[in-house]
Steps between C-alpha positions, in 0.01 A plus 500: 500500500221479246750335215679255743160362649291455180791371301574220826106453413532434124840298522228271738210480287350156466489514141872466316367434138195676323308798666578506900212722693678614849270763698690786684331709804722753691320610793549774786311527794512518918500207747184504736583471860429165508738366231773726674409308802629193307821633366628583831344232696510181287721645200808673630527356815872583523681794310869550497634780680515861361295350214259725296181261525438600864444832433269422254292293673227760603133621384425614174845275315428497196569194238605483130360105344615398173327216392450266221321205330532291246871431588595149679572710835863459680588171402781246629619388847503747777837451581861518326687231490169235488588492119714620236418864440300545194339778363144347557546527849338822514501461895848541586559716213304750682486453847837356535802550259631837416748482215516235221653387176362608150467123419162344411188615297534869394210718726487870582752491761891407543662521800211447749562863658162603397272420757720769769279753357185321736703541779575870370211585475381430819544758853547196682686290228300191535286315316229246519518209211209313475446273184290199384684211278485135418781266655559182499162456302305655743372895570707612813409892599828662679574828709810629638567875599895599388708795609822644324700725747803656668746209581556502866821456614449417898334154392675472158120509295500559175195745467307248322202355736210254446236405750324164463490177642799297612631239352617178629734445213646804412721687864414852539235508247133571414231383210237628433121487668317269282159339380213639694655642779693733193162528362333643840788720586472696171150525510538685842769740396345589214678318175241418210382133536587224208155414326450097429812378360668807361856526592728816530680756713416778759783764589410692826751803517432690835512852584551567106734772420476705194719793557408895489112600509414154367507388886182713632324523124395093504284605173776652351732212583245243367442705168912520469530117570160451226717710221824329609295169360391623179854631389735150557203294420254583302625249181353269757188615559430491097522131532729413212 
């Protein structure tokens, strides 16, 4: 989890030639009851059936943020087929496509399988994306919670779920919550704001899972996931 988000974070870094500064936080901690109140009541409005999330949905969930600055944030249209694919559209490399060629400028991943290991690593395997970018010229702040599931067979789904807003152009699909109504919504479940212009990327995994006593021990987890940094990146952190 630690390698696949911080290397998605230096593949974006806003910097491609001469020394590129991206800022990392990883941070675990509990939703207050009012920011619960949100997820159920303005968030996840509707869950599939026999999904994980709505037994997760209760007091003391706790949350897993990966966050960083200093990279230009999920980048791109927020829907396929808008443009040609291209490995700059960070967007829809994330939140939308699972599976892609090898083509294009050489970065830490290959076959854009990666990013499972969010949904993994999550009791309720969902996520809430939440990023910062410049498009079109101008600063656009996005958020879009994404699931990765069971396939159901009754209604033919696929296990993959987004919830969003409509959109008028694209049948039986959702963007993103944008601009300030993006920006007020994260504030009031909890995601770190966006200071002045900066740009970059909040990951919101929910009900993190870590596996054995790591679950209860949230200090132990958090010194595990602190070591896990130091090993696959500290060449970084020397800045050369």
């Amino acid at each position: 989890l630690v390698r696949e988000s911080i290397q998605n974070s230096w593949d974006a870094r806003s910097e491609r030639s001469g020394r590129a500064k991206v800022a990392v936080t990883i941070d675990l901690s509990s939703f207050s009851s009012a920011e619960l109140y949100v997820l159920k009541d303005e968030v996840f409005k509707k869950i599939p059936e026999e999904h994980p999330l709505k037994a997760e949905l209760r007091p003391g969930m706790r949350r897993l943020v990966l966050s960083d600055r200093g990279t230009e944030g999920l980048t791109g249209p927020v829907f396929v087929g808008d443009q040609p694919l291209r490995p700059t559209h960070r967007f829809n490399n994330l939140c939308r496509i699972f599976g892609r060629d090898t083509t294009g400028p050489v970065t830490g991943g290959t076959f854009g399988y990666g990013k499972a290991v969010y949904f993994r690593a999550s009791k309720a395997a969902t996520v809430i994306v939440h990023s910062r970018c410049v498009y079109e010229r101008r600063i656009e702040e996005r958020l879009m919670p994404i699931s990765v599931w069971n396939a159901n067979s009754r209604d033919m789904t696929t296990g993959r779920h987004w919830w969003g807003i409509p959109s008028p152009y694209h049948k039986r699909a959702v963007g993103p919550v944008t601009g300030s109504e993006a920006r007020k919504l994260a504030k009031q479940i909890g995601l770190p704001p966006f200071v002045d212009d900066e740009t970059g990327t909040n990951i919101m995994i929910l009900s993190p899972q870590f596996g054995s006593s790591l679950d209860t021990d949230h200090q132990l987890a958090a010194t595990c996931i602190a070591e896990a940094m130091t090993i696959w990146f500290w060449p970084r952190m020397l800045g050369s």
